[in-house]
C-alpha positions as CSV (number, residue, x, y, z in Angstrom):
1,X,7.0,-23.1,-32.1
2,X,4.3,-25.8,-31.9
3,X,1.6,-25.7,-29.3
4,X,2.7,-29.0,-27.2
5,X,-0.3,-28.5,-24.9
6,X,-2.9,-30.7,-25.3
7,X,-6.5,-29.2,-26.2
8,X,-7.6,-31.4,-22.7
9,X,-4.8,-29.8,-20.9
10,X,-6.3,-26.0,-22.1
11,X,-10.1,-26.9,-21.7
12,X,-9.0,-28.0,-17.9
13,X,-7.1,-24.6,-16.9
14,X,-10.3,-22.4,-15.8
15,X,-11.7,-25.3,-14.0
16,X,-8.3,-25.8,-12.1
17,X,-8.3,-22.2,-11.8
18,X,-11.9,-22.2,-9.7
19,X,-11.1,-25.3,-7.9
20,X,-7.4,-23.5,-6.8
21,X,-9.5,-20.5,-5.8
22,X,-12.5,-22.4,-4.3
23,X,-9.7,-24.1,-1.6
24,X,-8.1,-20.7,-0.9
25,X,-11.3,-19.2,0.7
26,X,-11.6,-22.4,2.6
27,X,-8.4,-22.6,3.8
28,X,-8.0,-18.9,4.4
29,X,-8.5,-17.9,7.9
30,X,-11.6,-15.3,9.3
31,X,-10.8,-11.7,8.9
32,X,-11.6,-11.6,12.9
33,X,-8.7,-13.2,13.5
34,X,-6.1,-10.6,12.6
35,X,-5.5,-7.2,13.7
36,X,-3.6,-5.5,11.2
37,X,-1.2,-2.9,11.5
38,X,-1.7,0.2,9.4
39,X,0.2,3.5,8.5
40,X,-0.4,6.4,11.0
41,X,-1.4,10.1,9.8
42,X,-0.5,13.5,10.3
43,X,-2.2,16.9,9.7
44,X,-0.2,19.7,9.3
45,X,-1.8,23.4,10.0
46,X,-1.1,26.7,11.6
47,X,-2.6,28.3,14.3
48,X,-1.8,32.3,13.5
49,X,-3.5,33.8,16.8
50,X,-1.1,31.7,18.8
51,X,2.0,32.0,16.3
52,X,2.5,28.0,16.0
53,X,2.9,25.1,13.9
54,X,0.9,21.9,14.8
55,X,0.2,18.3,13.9
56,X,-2.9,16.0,14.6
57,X,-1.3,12.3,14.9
58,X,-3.4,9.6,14.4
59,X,-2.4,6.5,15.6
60,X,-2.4,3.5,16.7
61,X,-1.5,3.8,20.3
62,X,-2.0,0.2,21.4
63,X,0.8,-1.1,19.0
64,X,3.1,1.5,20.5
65,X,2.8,1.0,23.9
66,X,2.8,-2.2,23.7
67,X,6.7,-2.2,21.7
68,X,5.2,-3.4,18.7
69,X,7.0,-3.0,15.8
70,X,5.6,-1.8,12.3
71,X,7.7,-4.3,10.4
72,X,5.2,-6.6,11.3
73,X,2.0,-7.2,9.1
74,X,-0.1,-8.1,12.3
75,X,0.2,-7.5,16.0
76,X,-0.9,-11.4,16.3
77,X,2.5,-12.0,14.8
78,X,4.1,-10.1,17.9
79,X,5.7,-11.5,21.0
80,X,3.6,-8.8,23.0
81,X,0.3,-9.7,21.3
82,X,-1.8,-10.6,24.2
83,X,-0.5,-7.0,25.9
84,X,-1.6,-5.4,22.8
85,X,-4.9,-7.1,23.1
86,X,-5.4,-5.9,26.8
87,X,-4.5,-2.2,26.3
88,X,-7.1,-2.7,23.1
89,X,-9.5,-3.8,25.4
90,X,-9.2,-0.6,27.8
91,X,-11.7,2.2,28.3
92,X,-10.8,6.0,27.2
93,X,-9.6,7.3,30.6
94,X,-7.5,3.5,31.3
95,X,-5.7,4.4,28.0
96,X,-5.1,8.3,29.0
97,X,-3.3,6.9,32.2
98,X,-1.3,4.4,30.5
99,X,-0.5,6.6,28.1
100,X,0.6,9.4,30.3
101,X,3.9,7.0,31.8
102,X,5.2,7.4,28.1
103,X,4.2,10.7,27.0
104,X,7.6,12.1,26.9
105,X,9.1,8.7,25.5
106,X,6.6,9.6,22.8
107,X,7.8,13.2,22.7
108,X,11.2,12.2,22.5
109,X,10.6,10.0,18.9
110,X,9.1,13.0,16.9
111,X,11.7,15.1,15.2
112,X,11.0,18.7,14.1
113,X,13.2,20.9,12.7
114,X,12.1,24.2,11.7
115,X,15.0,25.8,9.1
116,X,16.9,23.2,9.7
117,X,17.3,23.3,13.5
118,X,15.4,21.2,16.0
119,X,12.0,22.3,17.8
120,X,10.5,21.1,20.7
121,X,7.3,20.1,20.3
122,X,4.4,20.1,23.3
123,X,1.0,18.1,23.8
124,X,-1.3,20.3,23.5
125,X,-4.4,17.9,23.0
126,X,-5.3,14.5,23.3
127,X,-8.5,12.2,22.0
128,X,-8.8,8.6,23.2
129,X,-12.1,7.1,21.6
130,X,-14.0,4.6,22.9
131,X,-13.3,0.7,22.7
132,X,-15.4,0.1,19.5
133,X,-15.0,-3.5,17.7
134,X,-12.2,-5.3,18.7
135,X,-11.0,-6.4,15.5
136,X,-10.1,-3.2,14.1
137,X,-7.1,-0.9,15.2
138,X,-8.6,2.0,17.5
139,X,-6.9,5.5,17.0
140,X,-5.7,7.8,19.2
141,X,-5.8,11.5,18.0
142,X,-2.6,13.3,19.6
143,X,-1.6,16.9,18.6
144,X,1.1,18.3,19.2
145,X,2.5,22.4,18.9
146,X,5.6,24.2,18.4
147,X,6.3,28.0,18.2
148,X,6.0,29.2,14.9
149,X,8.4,32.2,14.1
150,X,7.4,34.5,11.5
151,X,10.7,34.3,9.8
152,X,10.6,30.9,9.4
153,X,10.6,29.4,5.9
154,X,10.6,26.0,6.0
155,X,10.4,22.4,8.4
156,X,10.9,18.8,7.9
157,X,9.0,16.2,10.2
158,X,9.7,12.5,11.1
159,X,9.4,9.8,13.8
160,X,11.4,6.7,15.7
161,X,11.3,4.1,13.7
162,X,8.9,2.0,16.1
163,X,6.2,3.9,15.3
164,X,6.0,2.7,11.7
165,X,5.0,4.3,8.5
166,X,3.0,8.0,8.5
167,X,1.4,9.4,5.8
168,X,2.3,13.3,6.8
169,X,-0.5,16.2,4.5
170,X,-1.4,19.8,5.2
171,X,-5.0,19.7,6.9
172,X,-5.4,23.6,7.4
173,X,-7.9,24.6,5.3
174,X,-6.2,28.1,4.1
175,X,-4.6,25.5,2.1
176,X,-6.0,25.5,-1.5
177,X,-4.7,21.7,-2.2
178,X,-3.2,19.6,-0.3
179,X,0.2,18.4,0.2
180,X,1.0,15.1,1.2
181,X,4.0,12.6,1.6
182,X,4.7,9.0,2.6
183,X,7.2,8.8,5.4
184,X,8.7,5.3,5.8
185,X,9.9,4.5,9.5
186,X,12.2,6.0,10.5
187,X,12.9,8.5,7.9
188,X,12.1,12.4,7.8
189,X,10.5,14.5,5.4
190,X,11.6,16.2,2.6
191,X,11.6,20.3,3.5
192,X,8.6,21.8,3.8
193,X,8.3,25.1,2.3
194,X,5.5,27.5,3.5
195,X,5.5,29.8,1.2
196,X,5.2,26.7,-1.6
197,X,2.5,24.7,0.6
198,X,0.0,28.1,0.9
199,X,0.7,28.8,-3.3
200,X,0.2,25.2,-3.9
201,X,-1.7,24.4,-7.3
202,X,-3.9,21.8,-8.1
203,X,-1.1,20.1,-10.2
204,X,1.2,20.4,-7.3
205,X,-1.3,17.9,-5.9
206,X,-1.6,15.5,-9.0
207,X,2.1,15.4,-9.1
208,X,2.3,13.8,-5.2
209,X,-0.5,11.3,-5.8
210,X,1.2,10.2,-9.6
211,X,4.3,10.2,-7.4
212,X,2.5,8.1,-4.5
213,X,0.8,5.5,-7.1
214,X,4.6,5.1,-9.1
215,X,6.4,4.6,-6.3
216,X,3.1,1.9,-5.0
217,X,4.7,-0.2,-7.7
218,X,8.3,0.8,-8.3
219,X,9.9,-0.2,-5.8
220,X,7.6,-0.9,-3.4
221,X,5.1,-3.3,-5.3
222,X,6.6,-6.4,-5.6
223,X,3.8,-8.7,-5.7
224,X,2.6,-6.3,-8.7
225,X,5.6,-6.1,-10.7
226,X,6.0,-10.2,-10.6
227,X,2.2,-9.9,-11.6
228,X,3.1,-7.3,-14.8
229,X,6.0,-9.8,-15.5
230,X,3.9,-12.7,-15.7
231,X,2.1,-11.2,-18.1
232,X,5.0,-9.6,-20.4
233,X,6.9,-13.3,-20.5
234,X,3.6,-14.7,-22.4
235,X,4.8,-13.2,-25.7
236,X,6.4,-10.5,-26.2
237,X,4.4,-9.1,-29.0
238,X,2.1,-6.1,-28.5
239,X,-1.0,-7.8,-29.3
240,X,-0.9,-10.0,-26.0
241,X,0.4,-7.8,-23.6
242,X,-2.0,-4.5,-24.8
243,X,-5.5,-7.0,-24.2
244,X,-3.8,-8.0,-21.1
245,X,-2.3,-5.0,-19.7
246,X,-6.4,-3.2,-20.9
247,X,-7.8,-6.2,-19.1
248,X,-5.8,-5.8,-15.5
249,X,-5.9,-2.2,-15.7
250,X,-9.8,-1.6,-16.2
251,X,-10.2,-4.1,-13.4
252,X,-7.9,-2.7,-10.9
253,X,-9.1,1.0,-11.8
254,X,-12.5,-0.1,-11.0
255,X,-11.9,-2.0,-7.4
256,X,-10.0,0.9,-6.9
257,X,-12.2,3.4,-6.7
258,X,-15.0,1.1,-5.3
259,X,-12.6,0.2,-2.5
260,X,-11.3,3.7,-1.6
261,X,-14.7,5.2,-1.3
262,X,-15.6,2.1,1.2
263,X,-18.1,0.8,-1.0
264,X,-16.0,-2.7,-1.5
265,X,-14.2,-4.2,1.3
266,X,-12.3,-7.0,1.6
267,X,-9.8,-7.3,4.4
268,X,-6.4,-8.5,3.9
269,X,-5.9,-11.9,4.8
270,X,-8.3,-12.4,1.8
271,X,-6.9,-10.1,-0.7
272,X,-3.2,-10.3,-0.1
273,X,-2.8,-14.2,-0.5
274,X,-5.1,-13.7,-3.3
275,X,-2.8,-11.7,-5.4
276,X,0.3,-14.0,-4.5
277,X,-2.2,-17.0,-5.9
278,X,-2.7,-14.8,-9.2
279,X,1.2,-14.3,-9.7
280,X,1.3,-18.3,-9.7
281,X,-1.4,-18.7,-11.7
282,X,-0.4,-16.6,-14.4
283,X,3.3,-18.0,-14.4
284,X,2.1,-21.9,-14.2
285,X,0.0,-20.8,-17.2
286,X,3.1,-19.8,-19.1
287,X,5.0,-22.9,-18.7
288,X,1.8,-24.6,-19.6
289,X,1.0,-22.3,-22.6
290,X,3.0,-20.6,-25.3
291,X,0.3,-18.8,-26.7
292,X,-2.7,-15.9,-25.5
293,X,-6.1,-18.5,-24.2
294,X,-9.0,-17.2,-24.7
295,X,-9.4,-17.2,-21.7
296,X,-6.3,-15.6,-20.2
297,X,-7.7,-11.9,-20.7
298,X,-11.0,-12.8,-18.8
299,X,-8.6,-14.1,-15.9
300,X,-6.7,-11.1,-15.4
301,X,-9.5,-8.9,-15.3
302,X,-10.7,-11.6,-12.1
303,X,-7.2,-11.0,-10.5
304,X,-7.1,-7.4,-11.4
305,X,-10.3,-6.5,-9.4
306,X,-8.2,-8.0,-6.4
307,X,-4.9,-6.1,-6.8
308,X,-7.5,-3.0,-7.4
309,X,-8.2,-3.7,-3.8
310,X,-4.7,-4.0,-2.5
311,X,-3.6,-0.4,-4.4
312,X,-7.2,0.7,-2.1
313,X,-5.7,0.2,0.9
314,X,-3.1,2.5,0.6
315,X,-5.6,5.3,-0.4
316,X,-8.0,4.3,2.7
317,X,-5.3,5.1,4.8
318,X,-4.1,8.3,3.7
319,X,-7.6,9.5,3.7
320,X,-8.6,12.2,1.0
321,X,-10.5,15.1,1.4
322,X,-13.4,15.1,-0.3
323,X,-13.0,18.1,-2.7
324,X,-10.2,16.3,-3.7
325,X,-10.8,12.8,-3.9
326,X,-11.8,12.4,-7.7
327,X,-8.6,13.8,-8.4
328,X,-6.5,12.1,-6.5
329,X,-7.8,8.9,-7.1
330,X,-7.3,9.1,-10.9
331,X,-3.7,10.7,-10.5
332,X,-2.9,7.7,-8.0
333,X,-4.2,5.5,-11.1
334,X,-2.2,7.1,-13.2
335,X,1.1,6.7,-11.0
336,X,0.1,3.2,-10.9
337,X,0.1,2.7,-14.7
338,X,2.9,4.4,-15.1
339,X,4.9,2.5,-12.6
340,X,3.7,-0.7,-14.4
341,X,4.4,0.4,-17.9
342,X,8.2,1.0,-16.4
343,X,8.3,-2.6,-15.5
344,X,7.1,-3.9,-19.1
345,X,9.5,-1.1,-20.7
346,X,12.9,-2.4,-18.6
347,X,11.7,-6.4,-19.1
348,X,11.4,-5.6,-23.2
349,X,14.8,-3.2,-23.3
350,X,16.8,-5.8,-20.9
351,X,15.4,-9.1,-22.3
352,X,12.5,-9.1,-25.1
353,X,14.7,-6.7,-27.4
354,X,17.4,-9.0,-27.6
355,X,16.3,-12.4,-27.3
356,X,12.7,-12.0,-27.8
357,X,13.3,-13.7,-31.9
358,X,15.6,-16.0,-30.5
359,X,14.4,-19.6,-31.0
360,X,15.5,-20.7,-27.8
361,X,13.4,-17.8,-26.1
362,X,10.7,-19.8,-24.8
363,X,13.1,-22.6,-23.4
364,X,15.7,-20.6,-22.0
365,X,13.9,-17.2,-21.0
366,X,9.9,-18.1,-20.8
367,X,9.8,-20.9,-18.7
368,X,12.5,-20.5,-16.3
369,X,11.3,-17.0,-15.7
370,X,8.2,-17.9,-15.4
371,X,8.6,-21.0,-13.3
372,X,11.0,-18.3,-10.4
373,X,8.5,-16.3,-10.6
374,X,5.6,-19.1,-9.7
375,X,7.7,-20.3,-7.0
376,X,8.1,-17.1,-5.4
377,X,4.2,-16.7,-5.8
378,X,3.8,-19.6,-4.1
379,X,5.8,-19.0,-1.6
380,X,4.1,-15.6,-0.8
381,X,0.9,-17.7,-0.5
382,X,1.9,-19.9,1.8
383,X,3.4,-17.2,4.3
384,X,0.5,-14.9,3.8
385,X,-2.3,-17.7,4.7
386,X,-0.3,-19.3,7.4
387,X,2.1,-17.2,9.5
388,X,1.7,-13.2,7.9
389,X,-2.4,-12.4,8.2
């Protein structure tokens, strides 16, 4: 098919492109403004001399006392924002009292079962740290113990729903890798067993960050896999997609990294609306153009670096240990790619393979696809700039 696109039109996109981009980080609002809600952590070890199992939770205190719930992005977004904002504001000892009126409401929301019957878990330690800057979350260290028999083989862990997402790992150190596992809200664990966690190899390890970085993107990436599809619907011929696919995933493997050591940081309400302005971008260019730019590769390396950052944040909040940061990173990587190769693999068996030589392809698959998947860009944008961060 013909190139309808005039060579004005194609000499115009990048400039367009800057110009989109340029009003985006005007229009965008400051990073101060937001206080963003983030997954909560727990640290699995065992105490032998006392005979117990215990868990150092991290979390975000404030947002739980103050009822707000974890479905939202921000607590700016919450009816009880300016409650939030007080109990953010309160010193150490202020916070301990509060917090003591719903210690056993707390208590009552974890669920522990050791071989498969409920334990009762005590506080056995609290750390409330010090106010800090008010535009980042403050977490509360709480840790909490339960009676460890010596027959026991096995325990699964979860929370009430309120208290959001928690990324549950082994932090005692007789460990030789850890273990870790994302725990929506709400839901419990899969069974721990000891014996498994103390023998556990290094691949055992690779396996649950390839399994954290898949799932990142199928089926919890969204934004991403309307990204990937954007860039399959271009052609469906290996050429195009293998210099895009290289371009968006050297990109994102380099922001990555960068961003999960803390070396680059961008917060949110830059880099979220960000990636729903790529997904519109690539799709508009679509309708606009049936063939690879020359420019198109150079493009989704830009965007890449930015969804880099948004895979990051996922990594920056499970925190991993050092001796096992190289490792994990890559293995999350690898998940990632994976989980995006899935998405190109179902789009070519579902539609490329069967239409993809049809001469009404563009017309009827191409464009349409492209112009939902713009639209629902678009409309990501315009909830993530105005009413999410």
């Amino acid at each position: 098919m013909p190139d309808t696109v005039s060579p004005r039109m194609r000499v115009r996109l990048p400039g367009v492109l800057l110009a989109f981009l340029g009003a985006i980080f005007w229009i965008l609002p400051a990073p101060a403004q937001a206080h963003v809600l983030k997954t909560s952590s727990g640290f699995v070890y065992f105490n032998t001399q006392k005979g117990t199992l215990g868990i150092n939770i991290q979390l975000n205190l404030e947002a739980a006392l103050a009822g707000i719930s974890p479905e939202l992005a921000r607590t700016e977004d919450s009816p009880n924002a300016n409650e939030y904002n007080q109990l953010r504001a309160l010193p150490p000892e202020a916070l301990k009292q509060r917090f003591a009126a719903f210690r056993q409401e707390f208590l009552d929301g974890l669920r522990l079962t050791i071989d498969g019957k409920p334990a009762r878990l005590s506080i056995v330690r609290e750390n409330f740290r010090e106010v800090g800057d008010m535009t980042k979350p403050r977490y509360t260290a709480i840790v909490v113990e339960t009676p460890w028999p010596p027959e026991a083989k096995a325990f699964t862990f979860g929370w009430d729903k309120r208290f959001g997402r928690i990324a549950l790992r082994t932090g005692d150190r007789r460990v030789r890798t850890m273990k870790i596992e994302m725990i929506d809200p709400g839901q419990t664990s899969s069974a721990w067993v000891i014996d498994d966690i103390k023998a556990r190899s290094t691949f055992d390890m690779i396996k649950d960050f390839l399994k954290i970085g898949y799932t990142h993107i199928v089926p919890e990436g969204t934004d991403h896999i309307l990204f990937v599809l954007g860039i399959f619907l271009l052609s469906i011929k290996l050429r195009p997609i293998l210099i895009q696919v290289t371009s968006f995933t050297v990109a994102h493997t380099l922001t990555l990294g960068l961003g999960t050591a803390g070396i680059v940081n961008l917060p949110p309400s830059i880099v979220e609306p960000l990636i729903a302005a790529s997904i519109v971008y690539v799709a508009v260019e679509n309708i606009l153009r049936p063939t690879l730019s020359p420019w198109r590769p150079v493009i989704v390396f830009l965007f890449g670096l930015l969804h880099g950052l948004g895979f990051a944040g996922i990594l920056q909040e499970i925190g991993i240990p050092k001796g096992d940061f190289l490792l994990g990173l890559l293995s999350f990587n690898v998940g990632v790619e994976l989980g995006q190769l899935s998405v190109i693999a179902v789009a070519y068996l579902l539609v490329g393979l069967w239409f993809g030589k049809k001469p009404w392809y563009r017309q009827r698959v191409v464009i349409p696809g492209s112009l939902l998947i713009a639209l629902i860009g678009a409309f990501w944008f315009i909830q993530r700039v105005f009413f999410t961060y």
